[in-house]
N, C-alpha and C positions, 0 to 999 in steps of 0.2 A: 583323840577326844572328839564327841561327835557335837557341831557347832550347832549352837541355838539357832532360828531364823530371827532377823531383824524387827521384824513385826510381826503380832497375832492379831490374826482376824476372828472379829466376835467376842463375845466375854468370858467370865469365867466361870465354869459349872460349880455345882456346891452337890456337895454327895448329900446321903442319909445322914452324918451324922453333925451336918452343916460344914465339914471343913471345905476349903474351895479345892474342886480336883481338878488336872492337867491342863494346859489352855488348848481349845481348839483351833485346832491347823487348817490353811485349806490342800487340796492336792498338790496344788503347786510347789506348798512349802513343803511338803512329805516327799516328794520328789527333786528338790532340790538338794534338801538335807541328805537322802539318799546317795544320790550324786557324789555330794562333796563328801561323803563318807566314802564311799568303794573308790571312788580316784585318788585320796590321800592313800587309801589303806593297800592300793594296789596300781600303786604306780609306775610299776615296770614289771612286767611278768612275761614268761614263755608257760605253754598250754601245749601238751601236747594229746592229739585224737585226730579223728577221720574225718578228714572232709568229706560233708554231703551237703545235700542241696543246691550247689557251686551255680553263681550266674553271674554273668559278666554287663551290668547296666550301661548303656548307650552309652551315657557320660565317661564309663571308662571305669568308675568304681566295680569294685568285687563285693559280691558275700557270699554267703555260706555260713554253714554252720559245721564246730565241730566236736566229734562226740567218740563215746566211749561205752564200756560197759553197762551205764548206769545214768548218764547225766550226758543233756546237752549244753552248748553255751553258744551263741551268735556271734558270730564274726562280721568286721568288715574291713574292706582294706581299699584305701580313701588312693585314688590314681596318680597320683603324685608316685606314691610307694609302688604301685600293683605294677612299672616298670622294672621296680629294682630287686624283684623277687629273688630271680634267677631260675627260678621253675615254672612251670606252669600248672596252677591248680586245677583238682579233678574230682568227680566224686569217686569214694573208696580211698583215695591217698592217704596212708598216713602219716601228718608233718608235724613238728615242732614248730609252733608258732609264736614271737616274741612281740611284744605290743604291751597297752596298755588298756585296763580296765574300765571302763562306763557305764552310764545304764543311757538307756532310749527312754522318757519322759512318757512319749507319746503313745507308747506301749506299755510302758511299766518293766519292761524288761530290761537285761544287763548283758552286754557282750564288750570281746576282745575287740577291738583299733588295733591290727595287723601292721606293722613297722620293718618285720622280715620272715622269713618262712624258710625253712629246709625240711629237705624229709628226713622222718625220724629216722630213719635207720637206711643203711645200704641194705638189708635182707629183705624189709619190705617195696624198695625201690626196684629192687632187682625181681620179685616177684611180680608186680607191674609189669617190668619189661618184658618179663621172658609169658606171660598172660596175652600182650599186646604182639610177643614176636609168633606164638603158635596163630593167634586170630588171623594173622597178616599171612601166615605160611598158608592157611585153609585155605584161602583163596588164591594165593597161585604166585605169589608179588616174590617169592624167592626161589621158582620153579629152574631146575638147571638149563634145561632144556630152551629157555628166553634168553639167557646168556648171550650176551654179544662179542663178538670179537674181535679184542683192541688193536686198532688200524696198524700194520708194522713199522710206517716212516708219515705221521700226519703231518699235513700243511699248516694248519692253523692247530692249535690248543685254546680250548677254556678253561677258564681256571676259576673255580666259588672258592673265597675264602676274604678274609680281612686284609684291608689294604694297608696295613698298618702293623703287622706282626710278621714274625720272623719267618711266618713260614711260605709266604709270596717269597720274599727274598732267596730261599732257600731252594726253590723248585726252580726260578731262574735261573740261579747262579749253578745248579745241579745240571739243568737243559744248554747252558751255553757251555758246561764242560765236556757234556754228550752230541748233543747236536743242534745246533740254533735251531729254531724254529718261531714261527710267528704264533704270540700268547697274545691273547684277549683275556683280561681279568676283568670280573664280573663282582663289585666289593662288597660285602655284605659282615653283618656283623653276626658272629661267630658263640655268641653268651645270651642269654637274656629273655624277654619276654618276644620281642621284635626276631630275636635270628629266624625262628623255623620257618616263618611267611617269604622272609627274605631269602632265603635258600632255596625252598621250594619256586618261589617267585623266580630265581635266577636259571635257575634249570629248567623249567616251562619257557625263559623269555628264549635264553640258547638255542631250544630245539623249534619256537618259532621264525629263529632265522632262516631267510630264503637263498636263492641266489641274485635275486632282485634286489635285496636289502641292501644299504649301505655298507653296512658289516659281515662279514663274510661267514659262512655259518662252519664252526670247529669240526674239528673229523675225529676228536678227541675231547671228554670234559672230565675234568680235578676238582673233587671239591674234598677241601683241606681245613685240617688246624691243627693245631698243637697238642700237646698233651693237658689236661686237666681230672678234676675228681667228679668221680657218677655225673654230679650235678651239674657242673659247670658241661658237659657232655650230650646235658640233656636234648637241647635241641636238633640233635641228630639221631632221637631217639621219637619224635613224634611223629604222629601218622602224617601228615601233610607231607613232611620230606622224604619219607619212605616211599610215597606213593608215589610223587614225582618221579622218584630218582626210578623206580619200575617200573613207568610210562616212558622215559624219555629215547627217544630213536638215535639219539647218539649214544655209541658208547662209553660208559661212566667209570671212571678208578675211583675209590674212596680211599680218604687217606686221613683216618682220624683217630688224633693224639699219638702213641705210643705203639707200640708192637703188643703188650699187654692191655691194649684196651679196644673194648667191643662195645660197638652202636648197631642201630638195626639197621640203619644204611649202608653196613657193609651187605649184609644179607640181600637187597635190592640191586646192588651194584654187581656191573658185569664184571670187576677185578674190585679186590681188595688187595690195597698197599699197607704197608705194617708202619712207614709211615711219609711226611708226606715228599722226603728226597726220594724213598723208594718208588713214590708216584712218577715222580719226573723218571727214573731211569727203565716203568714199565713204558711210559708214553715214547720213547724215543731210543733208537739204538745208540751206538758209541758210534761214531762216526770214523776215529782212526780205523776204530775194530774193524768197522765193515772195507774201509777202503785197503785194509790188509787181506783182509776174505776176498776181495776183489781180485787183490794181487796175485793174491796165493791162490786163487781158482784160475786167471788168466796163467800162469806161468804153469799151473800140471795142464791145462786145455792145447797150448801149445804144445810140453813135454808129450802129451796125448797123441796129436796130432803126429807130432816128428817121430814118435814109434808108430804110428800108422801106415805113414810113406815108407819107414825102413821095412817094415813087413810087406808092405805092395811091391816094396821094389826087388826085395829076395824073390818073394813067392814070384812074380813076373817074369826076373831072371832064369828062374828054376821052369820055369813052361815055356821059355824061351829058346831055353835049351832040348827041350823035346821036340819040336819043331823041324820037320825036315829043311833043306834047303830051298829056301822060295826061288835063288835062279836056278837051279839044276829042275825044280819042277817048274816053273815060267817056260825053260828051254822046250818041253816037249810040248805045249802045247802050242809053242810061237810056230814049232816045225809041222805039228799038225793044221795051223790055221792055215798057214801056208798051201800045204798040199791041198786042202779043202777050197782056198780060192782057185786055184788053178783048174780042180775038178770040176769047179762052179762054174767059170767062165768056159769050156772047152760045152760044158753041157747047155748053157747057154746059149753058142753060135748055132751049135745042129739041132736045137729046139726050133730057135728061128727058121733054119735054113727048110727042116721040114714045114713046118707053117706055112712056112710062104708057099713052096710047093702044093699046097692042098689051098690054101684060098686058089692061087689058080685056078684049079681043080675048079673048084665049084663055080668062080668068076665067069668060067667057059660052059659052064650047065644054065647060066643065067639067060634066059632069051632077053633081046633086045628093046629095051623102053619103046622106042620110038612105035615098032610093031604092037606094041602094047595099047601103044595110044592108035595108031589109026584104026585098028581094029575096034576099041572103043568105041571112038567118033562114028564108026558106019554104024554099028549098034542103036548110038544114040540120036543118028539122024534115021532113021527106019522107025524105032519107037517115038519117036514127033512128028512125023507125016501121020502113025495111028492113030494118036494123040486128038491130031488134028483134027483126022476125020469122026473119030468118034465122037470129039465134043460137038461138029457140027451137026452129027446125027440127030444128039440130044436136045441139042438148043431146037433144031425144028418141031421135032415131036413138043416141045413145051412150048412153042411160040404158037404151032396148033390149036396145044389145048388152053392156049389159054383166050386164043381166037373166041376159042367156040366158048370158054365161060362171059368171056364178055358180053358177044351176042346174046346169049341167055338174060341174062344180066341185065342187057338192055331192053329185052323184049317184055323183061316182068317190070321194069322202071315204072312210076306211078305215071309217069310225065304220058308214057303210052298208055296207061288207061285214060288220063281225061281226054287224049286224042280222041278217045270210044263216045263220046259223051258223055263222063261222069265229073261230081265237080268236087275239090276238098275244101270243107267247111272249117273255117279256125274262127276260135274267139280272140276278145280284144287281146291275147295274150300269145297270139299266135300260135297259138292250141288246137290240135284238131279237136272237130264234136263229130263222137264217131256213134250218137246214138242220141235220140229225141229226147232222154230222160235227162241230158245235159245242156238244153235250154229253157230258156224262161220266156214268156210274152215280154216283146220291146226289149230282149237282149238285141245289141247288136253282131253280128257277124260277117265275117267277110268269105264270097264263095271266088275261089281259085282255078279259072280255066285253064286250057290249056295253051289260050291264045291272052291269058291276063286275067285281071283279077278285077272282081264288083263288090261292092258294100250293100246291107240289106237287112232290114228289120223282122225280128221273130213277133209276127201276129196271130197267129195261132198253134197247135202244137197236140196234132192227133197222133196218139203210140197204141198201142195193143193196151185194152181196159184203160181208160182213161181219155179223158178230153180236158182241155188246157185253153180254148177257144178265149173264153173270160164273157162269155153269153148266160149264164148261169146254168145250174148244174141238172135243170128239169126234162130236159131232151133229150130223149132216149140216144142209147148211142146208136152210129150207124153201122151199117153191115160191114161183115170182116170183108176183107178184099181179098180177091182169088188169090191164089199159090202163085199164079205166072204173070199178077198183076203187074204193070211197066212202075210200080212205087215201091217195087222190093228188087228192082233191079241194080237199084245201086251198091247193094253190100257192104264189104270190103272192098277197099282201092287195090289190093294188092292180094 
C-alpha cells in the first residue's frame, strides 16, 4: 500500500466542474513516496545480467550497471560488501546479483544495493576464462620453450599459500617425509577480493630477493591451495597472477585445488602439481631412495672396478707369458757389454800411444821460441833507428819551412810598415780610419807610430770631389794632385 506523505505543500486545485482535484506534491515528496514504495515492494531480490560500465571509486565503493536483452538497471555495491564478493567484477560478466532495491532521489533513477554476487553460470565463467587463457597464450605467457627447470635437490623452498589451511601443513609434513629442506612461507590469503594482489605481490617480492638480503632468496617456489568451486578458484585465475607467475626467474610448481581442477596459472607455471602434497614430492627427492641409489651405484662401481683388475690381470698374465726370458736374454748382452769394454779399452791405449808418437813428431818440426824472439828484436831495433831517422828528416824540412813562413810573416807585419814611415789612424774606438770619407771636422783620432802613439784633431778633410775644410762652399776646388804625389803614398798598411 503506497503511504501518503505527511504534509502537502500548496493548496488544493479545483477542476472544471468545481470539485477539488489531487493535492500538489513537491519533488521531494514524489520522490520519497517513490522510495518508500520500491524498498517495501522490493526488498530482497537477486538480478540476474551483465556487468557493464564496472568502476571501482577511490573510497572503495563499486558500480556498474547491469543489463540484458532489453533493460538496464544500476547497481552499486557500498565497500563494506565489495570485500566479500568473492569474485571480482568486470565488464561483459555475467552474475547473479542479490541486494536490495532503491531509487537515487538526485537522479530520479532506481538501482540494485549489491549484498553478494556470483556468476551466473559455470558456462559463462568458463567462457571468460578460456577468452582470457587464448589472449594470454598470444602473447607468449604459456610458451614451452620459457619453461624452467625445477632444481633437482633445492636449498631453500617458497611456498604462497595461507597460513592457516591444511595445505602448508601438508607440503611440510610431505617434505620432512622426503627430504627436510629449509621453507620460507610467504602467507597470503587464498579467496576473495584481496588474494590475487597478494599472490601476485608474493611472487614479484620472492624473486626480488638478493643474496645481500636478510632472507635468502628460494631455488624453488609453491604456490598452493586446496580444492574449491570455479569461484572460490577465481583468483588464480586473474591476469595479475598469471603474469607474475610467467615473469618470475625462479622456478614455479603450481599446486591448485584437486587433480580435476584447472586455473591459468597452471599454464604460466614451469610444473603443474595435480595437487599440493604432489607439489612437495616434485620439489624434493626421497631422500632414503637416493641414499639407496647411492648405495647401489657405489657397490656395482666397485663390483666394476674388481672385474676390471680380474680382466687386467688375466689379460697381463696371458702377455706375460709370451714373453721371452728377460735373464737368458739380459745374458747375452751382459757378455757382449763385456767384450765391447775390453775392445774399448785395448783400442784406447794404442790411440794414445800413437798420439803421442805424432805430437812428437811435430813438437820436433817446431823451431825454437827463443830464435823466434831474437830474430824479432833485431828486426825491430833496425826498423827504430829508420824510424828515427826519418822522423828527424821530416821534422827538419818542417822546421825549415816554417822558418821561412815566419820570416815572410814578419816581413809583411804592419809594425814593419810604420818602420817605413807610415802611420795607423784609429778612432775613439780604436778603429782603424782607412779612408777620408770616415772623418769629420773636430773628430778626434789617434795616429800610431812605430815608435808610439799621438792624439790629434781632424781640422779639415780634402778627399777626391769634395772639400770638408768648414770655410764655406764658394772656393773653387784645387788641383788633383799628381799620381806619384808623397799624399797617396800611404795606401794600405799592408
Amino acid at each position: 500500500m503506497v503511504k501518503r506523505p505527511s504534509s502537502i505543500v500548496g493548496d488544493e486545485g479545483t477542476g472544471l466542474d468545481g470539485d477539488q482535484g489531487p493535492p500538489i506534491l513537491s519533488v521531494s515528496d514524489i520522490s520519497a513516496m517513490v522510495k518508500s514504495t520500491v524498498e517495501e515492494t522490493f526488498g530482497r531480490v537477486r538480478v540476474r545480467g551483465e556487468i557493464s560500465g564496472f568502476k571501482r571509486a577511490a573510497s572503495g565503493h563499486l558500480y556498474f550497471s547491469l543489463k540484458d536483452e532489453t533493460a538496464v538497471i544500476d547497481g552499486v555495491c557500498w565497500r563494506g560488501n565489495a570485500g566479500r564478493l568473492g569474485i571480482n567484477p568486470e565488464d561483459g560478466l555475467e552474475v547473479v546479483a542479490t541486494g536490495r532495491l532503491t531509487t537515487y532521489p538526485a537522479r530520479s533513477r532506481y538501482q540494485i544495493v549489491v549484498e553478494a554476487m556470483e556468476v551466473a553460470g559455470a558456462g559463462a565463467l568458463m567462457k571468460l576464462l578460456e577468452e582470457r587463457r587464448k589472449k594470454l597464450a598470444a602473447e607468449g605467457l604459456f610458451d614451452v620453450e620459457k619453461k624452467q627447470e625445477i632444481p633437482f635437490l633445492p636449498d631453500v623452498i617458497g611456498i604462497i599459500t595461507s597460513e592457516t589451511g591444511a595445505v602448508i601443513r601438508d607440503i611440510l609434513h610431505r617434505l620432512g617425509d622426503r627430504f627436510p629442506r629449509r621453507v620460507l612461507l610467504w602467507p597470503v590469503t587464498v579467496q576473495g577480493e584481496c588474494a590475487a594482489a597478494e599472490i601476485a605481490a608474493a611472487i614479484e617480492g620472492f624473486n626480488a630477493l638478493t643474496d645481500k638480503s636478510s632472507v635468502p632468496r628460494p631455488d624453488v617456489l609453491i604456490v598452493a591451495r586446496g580444492g574449491g568451486s570455479l569461484e572460490d578458484l577465481m583468483a588464480f585465475n586473474e591476469e595479475s597472477v598469471v603474469r607474475a607467475a610467467a615473469a618470475s626467474k625462479i622456478p614455479l610448481i603450481s599446486a591448485i585445488g584437486h587433480e580435476t581442477d584447472s586455473t591459468l596459472i597452471d599454464f604460466a607455471a614451469d610444473q603443474r602439481a595435480p595437487t599440493p602434497t604432489a607439489a612437495a614430492e616434485m620439489a624434493v627427492p626421497v631422500r632414503a631412495d637416493l641414499l639407496a641409489l647411492v648405495e647401489d651405484d657405489g657397490a656395482r662401481l666397485v663390483g666394476a672396478i674388481n672385474r676390471r683388475l680380474k680382466d687386467g690381470r688375466v689379460r697381463l698374465d696371458g702377455m706375460a707369458r709370451g714373453l721371452p726370458d728377460l735373464g737368458r736374454l739380459v745374458e747375452g748382452f751382459v757378455q757382449r757389454l763385456d767384450d765391447w769394454t775390453e775392445r774399448l779399452g785395448n783400442a784406447v791405449r794404442i790411440g794414445m800411444r800413437d798420439r803421442r808418437a805424432e805430437l812428437a813428431g811435430l813438437a820436433g818440426a817446431i823451431p825454437r821460441p827463443d830464435r823466434h824472439i831474437a830474430h824479432a828484436r833485431s828486426l825491430l831495433k833496425s826498423e827504430v833507428r829508420a824510424l828515427k831517422a826519418a822522423g828527424n828528416t821530416i821534422l827538419d824540412e818542417h822546421r825549415r819551412a816554417l822558418n821561412q813562413a815566419a820570416a815572410l810573416l814578419q816581413s809583411t807585419s804592419y809594425e814593419r810598415v810604420l818602420e817605413r814611415g807610415f802611420v795607423l789612424v784609429t778612432d775613439d774606438a780604436k778603429r782603424p780610419v782607412v779612408a777620408a770619407a770616415g772623418l769629420t771636422p773636430g773628430m778626434g783620432v789617434t795616429m800610431r807610430f812605430h815608435d808610439g802613439e799621438a792624439g790629434a784633431t781632424v781640422n779639415t778633410i780634402r778627399s777626391r770631389g769634395r772639400d770638408n775644410s768648414g770655410n764655406g762652399g764658394g772656393k773653387k776646388p784645387g788641383k788633383k794632385p799628381k799620381k806619384n804625389s808623397p799624399d797617396d803614398l800611404q795606401g794600405t798598411l799592408l
